[in-house]
FIDRENFI-350129 format. One record per residue: residue in three letters; x, y, z of N, C-alpha, C, O in turn. Coordinates in pm, whole numbers, plus 50000, padded with zeros to 5 digits. Example, Ala and Ser with C-alpha at 12.3 -4.5 7.8 and 13.67 -1.06 7.14 Angstrom:
REM FIDRENFI-350129
ala513194943150780512304955050780513204967050780514244966850846 ser512854977550708513674989450714512905000350787513415011450804 
END
This chain:
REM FIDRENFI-350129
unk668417971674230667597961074287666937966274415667567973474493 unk665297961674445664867971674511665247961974655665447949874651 unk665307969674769665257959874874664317951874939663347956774997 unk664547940174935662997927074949663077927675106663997932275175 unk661797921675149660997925775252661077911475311660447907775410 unk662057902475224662687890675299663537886675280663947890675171 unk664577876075354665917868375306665857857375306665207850275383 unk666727853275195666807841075138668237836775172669307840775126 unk667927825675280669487815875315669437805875267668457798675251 unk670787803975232671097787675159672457785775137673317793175088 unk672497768575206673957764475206674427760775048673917763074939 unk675137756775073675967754174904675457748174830675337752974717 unk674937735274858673937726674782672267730574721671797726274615 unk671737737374795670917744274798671157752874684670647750874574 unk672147765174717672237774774605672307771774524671547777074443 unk672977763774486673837758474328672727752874265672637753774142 unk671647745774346670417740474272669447751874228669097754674114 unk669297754574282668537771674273668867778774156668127784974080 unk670317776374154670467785374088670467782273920670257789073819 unk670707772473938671037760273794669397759773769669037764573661 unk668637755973832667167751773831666087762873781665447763473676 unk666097773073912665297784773969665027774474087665647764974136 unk663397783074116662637774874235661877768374175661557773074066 unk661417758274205660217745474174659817741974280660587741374375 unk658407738474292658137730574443659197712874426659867707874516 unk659017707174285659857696074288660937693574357660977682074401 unk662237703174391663577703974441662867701974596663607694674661 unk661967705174656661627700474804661037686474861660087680074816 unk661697684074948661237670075020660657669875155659997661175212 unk661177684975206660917686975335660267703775362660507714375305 unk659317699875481659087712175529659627714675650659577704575719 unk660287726575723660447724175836659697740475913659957751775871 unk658727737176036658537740176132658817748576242658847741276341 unk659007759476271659997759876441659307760676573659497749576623 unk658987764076612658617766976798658687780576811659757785176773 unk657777789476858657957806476892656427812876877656107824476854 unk655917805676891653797815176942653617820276845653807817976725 unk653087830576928652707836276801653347845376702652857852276613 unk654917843076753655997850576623655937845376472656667848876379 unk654527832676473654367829476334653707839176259654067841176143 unk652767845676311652247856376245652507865276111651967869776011 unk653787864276186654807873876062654977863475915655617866975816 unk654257850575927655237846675827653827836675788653937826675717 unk652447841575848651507835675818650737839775700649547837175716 unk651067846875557650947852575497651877844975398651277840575299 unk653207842475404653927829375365653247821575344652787819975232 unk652957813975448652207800275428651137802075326651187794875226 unk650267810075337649417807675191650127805575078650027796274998 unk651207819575077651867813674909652157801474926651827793874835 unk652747796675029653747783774962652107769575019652357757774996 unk651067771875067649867762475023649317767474889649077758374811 unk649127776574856647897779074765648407781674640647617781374545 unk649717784374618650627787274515651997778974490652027772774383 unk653037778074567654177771474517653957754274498654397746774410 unk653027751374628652937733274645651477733174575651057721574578 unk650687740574521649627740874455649697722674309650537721474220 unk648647713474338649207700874276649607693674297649437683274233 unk650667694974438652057690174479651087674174441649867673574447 unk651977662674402651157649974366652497642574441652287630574456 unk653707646574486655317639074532655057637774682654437647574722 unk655347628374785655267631774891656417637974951657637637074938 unk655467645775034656787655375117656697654375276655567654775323 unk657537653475344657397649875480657527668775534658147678675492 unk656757666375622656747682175706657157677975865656597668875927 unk658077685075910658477683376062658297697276154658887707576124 unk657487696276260657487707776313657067706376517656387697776573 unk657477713276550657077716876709656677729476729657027739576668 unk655797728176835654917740176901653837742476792652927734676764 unk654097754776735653627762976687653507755976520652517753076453 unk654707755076497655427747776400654177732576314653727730076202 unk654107727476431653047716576422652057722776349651897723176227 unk651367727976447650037733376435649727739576259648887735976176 unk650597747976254650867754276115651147740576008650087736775957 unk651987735075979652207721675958650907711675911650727707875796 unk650087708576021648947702376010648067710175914647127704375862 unk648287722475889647137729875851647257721775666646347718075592 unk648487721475649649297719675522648687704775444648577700675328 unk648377699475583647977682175549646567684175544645987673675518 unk645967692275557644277692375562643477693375414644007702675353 unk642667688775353642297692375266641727701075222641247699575110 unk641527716775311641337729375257642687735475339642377737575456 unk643907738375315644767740175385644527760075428644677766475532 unk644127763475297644257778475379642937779775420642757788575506 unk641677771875374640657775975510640957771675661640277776375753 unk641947762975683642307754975789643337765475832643317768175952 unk644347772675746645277782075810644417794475851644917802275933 unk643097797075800642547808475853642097808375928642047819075990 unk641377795675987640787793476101642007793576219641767795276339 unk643047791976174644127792476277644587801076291645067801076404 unk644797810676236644957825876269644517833976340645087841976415 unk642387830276296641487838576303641417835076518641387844276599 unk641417821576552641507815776658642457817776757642217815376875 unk644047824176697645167824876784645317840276790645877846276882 unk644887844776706644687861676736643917864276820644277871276915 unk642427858676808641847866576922641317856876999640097855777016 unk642317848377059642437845577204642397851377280643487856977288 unk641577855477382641417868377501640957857377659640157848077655 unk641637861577775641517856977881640647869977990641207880877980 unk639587870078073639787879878147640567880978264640457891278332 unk641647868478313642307878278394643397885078316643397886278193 unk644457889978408645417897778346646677886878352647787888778301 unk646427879478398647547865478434647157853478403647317845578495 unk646317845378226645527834278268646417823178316647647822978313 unk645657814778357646167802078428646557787578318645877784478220 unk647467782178354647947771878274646357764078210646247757878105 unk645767765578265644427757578254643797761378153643417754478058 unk643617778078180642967790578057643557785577937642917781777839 unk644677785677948645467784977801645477776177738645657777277617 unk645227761077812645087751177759643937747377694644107743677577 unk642647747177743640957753277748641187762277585640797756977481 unk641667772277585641967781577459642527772977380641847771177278 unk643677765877385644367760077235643727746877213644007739377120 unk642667744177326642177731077264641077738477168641027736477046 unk640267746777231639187751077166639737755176978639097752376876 unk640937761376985641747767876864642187754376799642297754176677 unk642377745676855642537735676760641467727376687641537723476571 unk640157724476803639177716476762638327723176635637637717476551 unk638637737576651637387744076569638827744776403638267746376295 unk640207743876397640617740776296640977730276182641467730476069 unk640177715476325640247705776274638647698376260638387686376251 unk637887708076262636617701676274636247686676284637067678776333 unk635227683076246635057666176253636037654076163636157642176193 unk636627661076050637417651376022639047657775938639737654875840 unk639057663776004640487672076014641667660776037642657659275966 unk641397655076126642147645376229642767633376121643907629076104 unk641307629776052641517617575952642187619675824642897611375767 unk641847634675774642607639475707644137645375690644537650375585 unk644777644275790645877645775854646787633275854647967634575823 unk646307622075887646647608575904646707605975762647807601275734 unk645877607275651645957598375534645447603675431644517599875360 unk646597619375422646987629475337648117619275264649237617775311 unk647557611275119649197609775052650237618175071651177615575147 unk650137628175007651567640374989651817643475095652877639075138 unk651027651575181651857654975341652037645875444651197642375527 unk653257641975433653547632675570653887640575666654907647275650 unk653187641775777653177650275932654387643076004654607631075990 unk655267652876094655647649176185655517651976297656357644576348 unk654927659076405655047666676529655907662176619655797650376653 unk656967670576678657987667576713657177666476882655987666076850 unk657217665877004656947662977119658107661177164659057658777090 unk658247662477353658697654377423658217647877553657437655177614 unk658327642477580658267632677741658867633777851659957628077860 unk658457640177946659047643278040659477632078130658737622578155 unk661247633678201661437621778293660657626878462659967636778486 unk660977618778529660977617878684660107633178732658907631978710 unk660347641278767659197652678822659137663178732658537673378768 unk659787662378589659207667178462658157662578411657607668978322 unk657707651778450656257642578441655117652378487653997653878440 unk655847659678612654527661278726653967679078676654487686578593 unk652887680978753651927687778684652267697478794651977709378775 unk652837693978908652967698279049654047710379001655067706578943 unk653807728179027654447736979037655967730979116657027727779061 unk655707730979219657107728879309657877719279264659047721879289 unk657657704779185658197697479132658597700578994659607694878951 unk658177706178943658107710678799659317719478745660147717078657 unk659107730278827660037743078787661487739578830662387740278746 unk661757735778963663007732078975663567720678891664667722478839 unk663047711578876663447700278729663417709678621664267707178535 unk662797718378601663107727478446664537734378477665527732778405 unk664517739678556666117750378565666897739478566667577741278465 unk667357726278628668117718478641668637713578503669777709878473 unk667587714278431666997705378308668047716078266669147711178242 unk667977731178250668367745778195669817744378193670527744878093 unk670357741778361671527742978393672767730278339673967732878343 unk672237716778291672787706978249672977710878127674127713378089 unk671617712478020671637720677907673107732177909674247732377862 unk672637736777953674007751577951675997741277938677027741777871 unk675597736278014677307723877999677487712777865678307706177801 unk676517715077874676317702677735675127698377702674487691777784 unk674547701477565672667694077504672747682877466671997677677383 unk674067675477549673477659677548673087657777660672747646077682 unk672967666277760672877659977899670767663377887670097661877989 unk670397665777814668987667277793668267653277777667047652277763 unk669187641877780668867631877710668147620077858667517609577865 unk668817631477966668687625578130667237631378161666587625078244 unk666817639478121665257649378132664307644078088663357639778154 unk664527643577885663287641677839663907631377693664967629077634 unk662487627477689662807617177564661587632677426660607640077421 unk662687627977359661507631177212660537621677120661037612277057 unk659477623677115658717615577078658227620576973657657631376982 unk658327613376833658157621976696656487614276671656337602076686 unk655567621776640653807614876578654187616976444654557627776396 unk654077607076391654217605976227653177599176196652507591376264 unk652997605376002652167594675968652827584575860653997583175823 unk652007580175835652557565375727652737557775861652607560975979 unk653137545275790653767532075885655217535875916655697532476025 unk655907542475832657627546875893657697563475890657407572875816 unk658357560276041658947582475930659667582375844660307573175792 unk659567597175815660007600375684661247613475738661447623675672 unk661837610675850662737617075854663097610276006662157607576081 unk664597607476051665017605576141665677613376235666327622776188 unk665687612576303666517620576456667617612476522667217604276605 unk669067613176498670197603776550670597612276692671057607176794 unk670327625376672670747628176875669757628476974668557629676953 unk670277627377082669157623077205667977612877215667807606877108 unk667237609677300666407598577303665397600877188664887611777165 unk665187591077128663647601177013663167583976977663867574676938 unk661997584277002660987571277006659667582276902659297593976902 unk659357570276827659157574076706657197561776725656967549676735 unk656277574876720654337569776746653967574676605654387584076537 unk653117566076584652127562876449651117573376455650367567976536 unk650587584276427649727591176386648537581676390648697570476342 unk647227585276449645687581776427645277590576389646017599976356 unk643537591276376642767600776386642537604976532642107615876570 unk643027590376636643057594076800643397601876830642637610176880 unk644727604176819646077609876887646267622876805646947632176849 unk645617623476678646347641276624646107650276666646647660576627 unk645187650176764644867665176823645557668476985645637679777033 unk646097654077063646357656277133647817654477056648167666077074 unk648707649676999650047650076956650187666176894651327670976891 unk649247673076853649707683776791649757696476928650647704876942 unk648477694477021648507701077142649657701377276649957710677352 unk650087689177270651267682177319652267691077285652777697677376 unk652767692777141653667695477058654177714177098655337718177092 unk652957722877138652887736077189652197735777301651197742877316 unk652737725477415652207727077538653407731077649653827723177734 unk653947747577625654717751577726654727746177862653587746077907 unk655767740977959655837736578072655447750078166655857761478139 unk654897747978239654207761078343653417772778257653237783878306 unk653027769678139652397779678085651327772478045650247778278038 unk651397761278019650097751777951650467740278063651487739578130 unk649107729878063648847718178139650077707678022650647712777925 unk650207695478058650707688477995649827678077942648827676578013 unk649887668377813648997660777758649297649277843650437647577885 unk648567643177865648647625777931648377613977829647337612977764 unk649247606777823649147595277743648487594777591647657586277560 unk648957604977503648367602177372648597587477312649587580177305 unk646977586377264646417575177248648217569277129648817575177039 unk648397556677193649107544577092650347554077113651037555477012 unk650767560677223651867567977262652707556477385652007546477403 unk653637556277444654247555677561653837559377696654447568777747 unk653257555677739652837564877859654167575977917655397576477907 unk653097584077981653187596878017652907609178011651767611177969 unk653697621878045653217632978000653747641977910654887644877948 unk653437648177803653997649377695653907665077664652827670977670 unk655057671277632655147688177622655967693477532656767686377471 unk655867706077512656397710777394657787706577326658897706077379 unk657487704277219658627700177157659397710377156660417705077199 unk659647720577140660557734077162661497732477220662637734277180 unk660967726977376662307722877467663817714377409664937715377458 unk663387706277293664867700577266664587705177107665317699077029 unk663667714677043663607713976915663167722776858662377721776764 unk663817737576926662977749576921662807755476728661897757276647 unk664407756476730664287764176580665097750276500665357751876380 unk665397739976550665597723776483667267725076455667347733576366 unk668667720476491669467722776432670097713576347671157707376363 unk668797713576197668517707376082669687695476055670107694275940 unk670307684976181670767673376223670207661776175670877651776149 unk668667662676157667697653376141668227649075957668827656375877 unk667647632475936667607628375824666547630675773665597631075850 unk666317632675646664717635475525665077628975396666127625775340 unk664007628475374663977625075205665077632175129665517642775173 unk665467627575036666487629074984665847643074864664947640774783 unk666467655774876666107669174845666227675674907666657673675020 unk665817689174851665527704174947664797705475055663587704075037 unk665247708175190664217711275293663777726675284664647735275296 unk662787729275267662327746275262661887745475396661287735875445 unk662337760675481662317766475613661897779375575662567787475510 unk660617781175623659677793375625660087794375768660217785275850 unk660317811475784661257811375965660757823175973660257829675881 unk660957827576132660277840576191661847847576152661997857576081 unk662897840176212664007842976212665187846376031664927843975913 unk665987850376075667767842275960668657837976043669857839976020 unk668217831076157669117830176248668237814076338667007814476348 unk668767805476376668427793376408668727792076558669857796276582 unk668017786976682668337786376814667857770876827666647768476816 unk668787760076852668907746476877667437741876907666537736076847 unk667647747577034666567742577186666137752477243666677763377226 unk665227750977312664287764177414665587771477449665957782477407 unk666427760077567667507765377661668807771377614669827775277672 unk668287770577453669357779477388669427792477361670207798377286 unk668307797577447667907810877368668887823377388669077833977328 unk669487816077518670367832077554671987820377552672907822877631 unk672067808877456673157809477437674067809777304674577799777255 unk674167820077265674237821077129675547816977040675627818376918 unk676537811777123677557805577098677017791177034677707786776943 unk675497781177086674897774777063674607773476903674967764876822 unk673757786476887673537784976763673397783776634674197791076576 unk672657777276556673347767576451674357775576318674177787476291 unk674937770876277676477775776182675327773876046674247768176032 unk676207781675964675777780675826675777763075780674827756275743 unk676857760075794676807741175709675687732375769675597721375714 unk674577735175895673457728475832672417733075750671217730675765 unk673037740575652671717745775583672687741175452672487745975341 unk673287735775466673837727775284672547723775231672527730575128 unk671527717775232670327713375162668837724975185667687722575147 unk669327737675257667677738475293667727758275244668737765175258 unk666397763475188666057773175169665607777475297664667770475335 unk666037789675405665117793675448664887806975424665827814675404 unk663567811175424663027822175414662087832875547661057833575613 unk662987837475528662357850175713662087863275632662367867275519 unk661337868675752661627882875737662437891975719663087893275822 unk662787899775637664057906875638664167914175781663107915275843 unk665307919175838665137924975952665037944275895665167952975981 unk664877946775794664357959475802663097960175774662537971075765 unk662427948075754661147948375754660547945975923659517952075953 unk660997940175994661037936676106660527949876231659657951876316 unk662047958176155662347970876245661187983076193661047994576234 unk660537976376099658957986076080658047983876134657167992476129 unk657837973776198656757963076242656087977776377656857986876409 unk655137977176414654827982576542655587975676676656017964576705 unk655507987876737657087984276835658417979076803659367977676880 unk658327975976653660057973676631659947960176615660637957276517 unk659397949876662659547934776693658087927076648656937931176630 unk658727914176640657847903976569657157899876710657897897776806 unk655577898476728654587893676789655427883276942656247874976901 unk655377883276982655687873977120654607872577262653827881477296 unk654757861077324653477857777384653967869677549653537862977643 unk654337877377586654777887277669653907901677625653857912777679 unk653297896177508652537909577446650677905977523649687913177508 unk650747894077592649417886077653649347896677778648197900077808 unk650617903377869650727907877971651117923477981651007930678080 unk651527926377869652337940377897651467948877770651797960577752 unk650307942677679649607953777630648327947577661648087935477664 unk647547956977682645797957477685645357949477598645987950877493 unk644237938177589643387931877510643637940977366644497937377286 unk642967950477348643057960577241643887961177171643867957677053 unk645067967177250646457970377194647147956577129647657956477017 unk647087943477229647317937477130646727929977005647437923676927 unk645187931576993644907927676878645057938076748645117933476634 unk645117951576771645017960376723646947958276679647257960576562 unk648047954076776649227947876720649127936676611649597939776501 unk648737927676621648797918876589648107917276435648627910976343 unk646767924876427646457923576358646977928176251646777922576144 unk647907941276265648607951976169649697941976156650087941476040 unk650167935876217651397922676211650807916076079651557916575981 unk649957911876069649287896575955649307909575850649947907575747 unk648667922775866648647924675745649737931075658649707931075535 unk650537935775721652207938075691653057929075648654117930875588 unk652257913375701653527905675681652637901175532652507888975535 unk652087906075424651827905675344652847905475257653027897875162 unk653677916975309654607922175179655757913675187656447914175085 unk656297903775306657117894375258656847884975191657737880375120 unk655237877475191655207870975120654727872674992654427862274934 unk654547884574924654507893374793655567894674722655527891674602 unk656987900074793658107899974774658777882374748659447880274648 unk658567873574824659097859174765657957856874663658307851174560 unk656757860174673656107852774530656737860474371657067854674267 unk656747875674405657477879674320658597878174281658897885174185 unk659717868274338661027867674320661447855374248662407853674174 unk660287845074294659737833074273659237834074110660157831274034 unk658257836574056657747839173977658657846573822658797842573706 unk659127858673896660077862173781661727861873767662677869073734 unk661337844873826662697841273835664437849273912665617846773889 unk663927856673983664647864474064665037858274189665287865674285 unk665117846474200665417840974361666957841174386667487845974486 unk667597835274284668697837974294669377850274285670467849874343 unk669207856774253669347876774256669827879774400670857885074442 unk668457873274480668437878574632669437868974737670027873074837 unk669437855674683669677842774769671007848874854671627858774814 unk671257844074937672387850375019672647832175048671867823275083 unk674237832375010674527818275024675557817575132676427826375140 unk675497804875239676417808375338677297796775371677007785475334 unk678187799175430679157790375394679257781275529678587787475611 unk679767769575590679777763575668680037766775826679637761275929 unk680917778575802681017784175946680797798375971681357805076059 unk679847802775879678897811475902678057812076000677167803576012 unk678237825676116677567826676230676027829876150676137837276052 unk675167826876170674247835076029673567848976136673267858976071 unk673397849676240672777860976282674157871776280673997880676363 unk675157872576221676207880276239676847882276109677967886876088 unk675357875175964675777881175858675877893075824674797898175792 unk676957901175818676387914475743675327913575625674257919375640 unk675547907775530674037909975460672867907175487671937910775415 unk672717901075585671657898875611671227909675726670057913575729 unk672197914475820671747923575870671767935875813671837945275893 unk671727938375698671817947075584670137947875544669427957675526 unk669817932275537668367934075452667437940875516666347942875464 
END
């Protein structure tokens, strides 16, 4: 068996369907999303197969949940040309270029509005809202007391505080920020039982600022103000309590499929360096996810998947000239799942994990 250029995780429930079944887009109810820039790259080559090929028809509704990045990608799914809408989002987040060497929260914001407006053209927005099959979620949150404020000096110290409560316990996140889910339909289609989470109706108003909201880093991007038929306030990346999701949330009753940069899941932003945090094999009893293999990874130029630190430490050049060799490399993972897919080989590869499975400390998977 040759070695695939991705891995396939799945908890017990999951496998056993898989395996009894194969793959079908039918066995899915859910899409899920994560938070991480432009580390989607790697897996933006994915997304076509699973728009233009696996959900190709799809006529069932399926709810999609996502933050940051996650969103954005997500929305593309609900549009009615989804991979001209994913190309325009590619074509837009690649060659983003600032001339200073440091842009300003402002620059960046200015950039992802422009990257969004030109992927949602004039009626992107409406099409998003009242897509039968894709029900959107964009995950958001709401900042409390001087997490509100736009003000550097107020800002950053409420973030570390925010960091340092986080670190003792991720219920104490619940004192910071509320989560605010933009859905469409009249109800969601998936619930959130931990921490504050207040639940806004999707418009054609609000989708561009709920999806901008959704990947609006604190001190790296401005924050959104009051999306329309929202709660007042100011509203920022969902990442912060919902980075890689630790798949807690309720969905439609089925398979959640997780297209991931990762095989390995990080809660919340403030989880990133705590890895005792992150999530065990038993929430993935219902969900496929599919990443990069990490020896595909360790081919990549420089060794590593795309990250927004590549804005500062390589030349304009260097990193499009990265990046771009990124999209077209990450071809072969999603060649490798269509092929596995197709001739019924999914289960061959599936790596099934068991409830208290560390998953970044699988040997097979750090094998692949």
């Amino acid at each position: 068996m040759k070695k695939s250029k991705c891995v396939l995780l799945a908890g017990a429930g999951a496998a056993k369907r898989i395996r009894e079944e194969g793959l079908h887009q039918q066995q899915f109810s859910t899409l899920v999303g994560a938070s991480g820039g432009p580390k989607w790259l790697v897996i933006s080559q994915l997304d076509r197969v699973l728009m233009g090929e696996l959900f190709r028809g799809r006529r069932e509704p399926i709810a999609s949940v996502g933050s940051s990045i996650g969103s954005f990608r997500n929305m593309c799914y609900a549009m009615d040309d989804p991979l001209g809408a994913l190309e325009r989002l590619e074509y837009g987040y690649v060659n983003q270029t600032y001339e200073s060497g440091k842009p300003t929260p402002a620059e960046i914001t200015a950039s992802a509005e422009r990257i969004l407006k030109n992927v949602l053209g004039d009626d992107g927005a409406r099409q998003v809202v009242e897509n039968p099959v894709w029900q959107s979620h964009f995950v958001t949150v709401r900042g409390r007391g001087p997490l509100a404020s736009e003000r550097r000096t107020l800002l950053a110290p409420a973030l570390l505080a925010s960091a340092l409560a986080n670190a003792l316990s991720r219920r104490s996140l619940r004192v910071f920020w509320d989560r605010v889910v933009f859905h469409a339909g009249e109800e969601p289609g998936v619930a959130f039982r931990n921490l504050n989470t207040v639940n806004t109706r999707l418009s054609p108003g609000n989708v561009r600022a709920a999806v901008l909201a959704s990947g609006s880093i604190p001190l790296v991007m401005a924050g959104i103000q009051n999306p329309q038929g929202a709660p007042v306030g100011n509203y920022r990346d969902g990442g912060i309590i919902d980075y890689h999701f630790d798949l807690l949330f309720e969905h439609p009753r089925g398979l959640a499929l997780y297209p991931h940069f990762f095989p390995y899941m990080v809660p919340g932003w403030f989880d990133k360096n705590l890895s005792w945090r992150w999530v065990r094999g038993g929430a993935l009893q219902n969900t496929l996810l599919v990443a990069p293999s990490p020896g595909f990874v360790a081919d990549l130029p420089y060794g590593k998947i795309p990250d927004r630190n590549d804005f500062y430490k390589l030349s304009n050049d260097e990193r499009l000239k990265y990046w771009n060799t990124v999209v077209d490399m990450s071809r072969r993972v999603a060649e490798d799942f269509h092929e596995m897919w197709q001739t019924g080989a999914v289960a061959d590869h599936l790596i099934e994990v068991g409830a208290d499975d560390v998953l970044h400390k699988l040997p097979r998977v750090a094998a692949a």
